[in-house]
N, C-alpha and C positions, 0 to 999 in steps of 0.2 A: 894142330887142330884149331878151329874157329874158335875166339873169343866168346861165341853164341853158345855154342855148344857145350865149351868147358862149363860156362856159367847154367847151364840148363841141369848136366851133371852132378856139379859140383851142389847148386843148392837143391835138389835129391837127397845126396849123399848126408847133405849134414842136416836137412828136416829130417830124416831118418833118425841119424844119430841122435839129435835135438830131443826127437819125440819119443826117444825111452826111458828119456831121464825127468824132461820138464811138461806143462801145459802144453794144450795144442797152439797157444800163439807162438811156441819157438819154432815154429811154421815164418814166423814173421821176423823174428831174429837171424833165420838162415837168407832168408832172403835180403836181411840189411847186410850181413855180413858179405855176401856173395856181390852186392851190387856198390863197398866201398872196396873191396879187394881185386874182382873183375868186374871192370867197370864196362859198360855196354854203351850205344848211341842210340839218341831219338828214341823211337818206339819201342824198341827193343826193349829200355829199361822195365817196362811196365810188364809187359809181354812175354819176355823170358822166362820171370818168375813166377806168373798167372800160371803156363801151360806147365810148369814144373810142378808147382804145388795142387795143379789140378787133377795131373795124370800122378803125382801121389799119394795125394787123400782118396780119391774115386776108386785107385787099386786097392788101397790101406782097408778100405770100408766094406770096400768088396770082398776081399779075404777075411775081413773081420766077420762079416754078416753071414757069408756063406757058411762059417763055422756052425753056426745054430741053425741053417734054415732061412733065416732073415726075418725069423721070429719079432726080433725087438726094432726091426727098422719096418718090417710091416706094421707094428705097432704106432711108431714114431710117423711112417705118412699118412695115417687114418687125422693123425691131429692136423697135420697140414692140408693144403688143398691142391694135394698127390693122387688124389683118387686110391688109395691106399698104396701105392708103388712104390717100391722099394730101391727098385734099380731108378727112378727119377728123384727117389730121396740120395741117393748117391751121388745123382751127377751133382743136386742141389749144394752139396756139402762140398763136392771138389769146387762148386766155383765161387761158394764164399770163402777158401780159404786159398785159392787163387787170387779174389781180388783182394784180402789181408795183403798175401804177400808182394801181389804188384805193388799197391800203395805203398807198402813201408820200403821195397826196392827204391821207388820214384824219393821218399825220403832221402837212404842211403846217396844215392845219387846226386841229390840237392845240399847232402852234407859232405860229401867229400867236393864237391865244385866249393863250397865256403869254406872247408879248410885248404884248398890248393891257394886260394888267394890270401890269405896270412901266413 
């Protein structure tokens, strides 16, 4: 399989695992750990783990919310400027914790290139 791929998988798998034990930033730790152990190129770094953590918070939130209705998320876009939207409070939520995890992959990746060189 592609390096792309396993790495899209893989940090899935373990924000999954992450987020039933700790905060929502181990959203951000699976992404460090995914981006010093399969290491990606160029744009990818960034990118990989955006669309990972995007399409798993967006689903996470979506099966969370539907459980009540989306009660407390229609609540939660009256305070934003959602127009009370739920399903636009969703994607909101997948793409900041997309761009958590890009960022701190772009880390990962800046920290394993400094330790290959000592």
């Amino acid at each position: 399989m592609n390096k792309t791929i396993i790495n899209f998988i893989v940090t899935i798998i373990l924000a999954y695992i992450l987020s039933m034990f700790m905060p929502w930033w181990s959203v951000m730790t699976a992404a460090l750990a995914t981006s010093l152990f399969i290491p990606l190129q160029k744009v990818a770094v960034f990118f990989v783990p955006f669309l990972a953590i995007l399409l798993f918070w967006s689903i996470y939130c979506f099966v969370l919310s539907s459980g009540n209705d989306y009660t407390l998320a229609n609540r939660i876009a009256v305070l934003f400027p959602l127009s009370g939207n739920p399903y636009l409070l969703i994607v909101v939520t997948g793409v900041i914790g997309g761009l958590a995890a890009g960022i701190t992959a772009m880390f990962g990746k800046q920290l394993s290139l400094a330790l290959k060189k000592n």
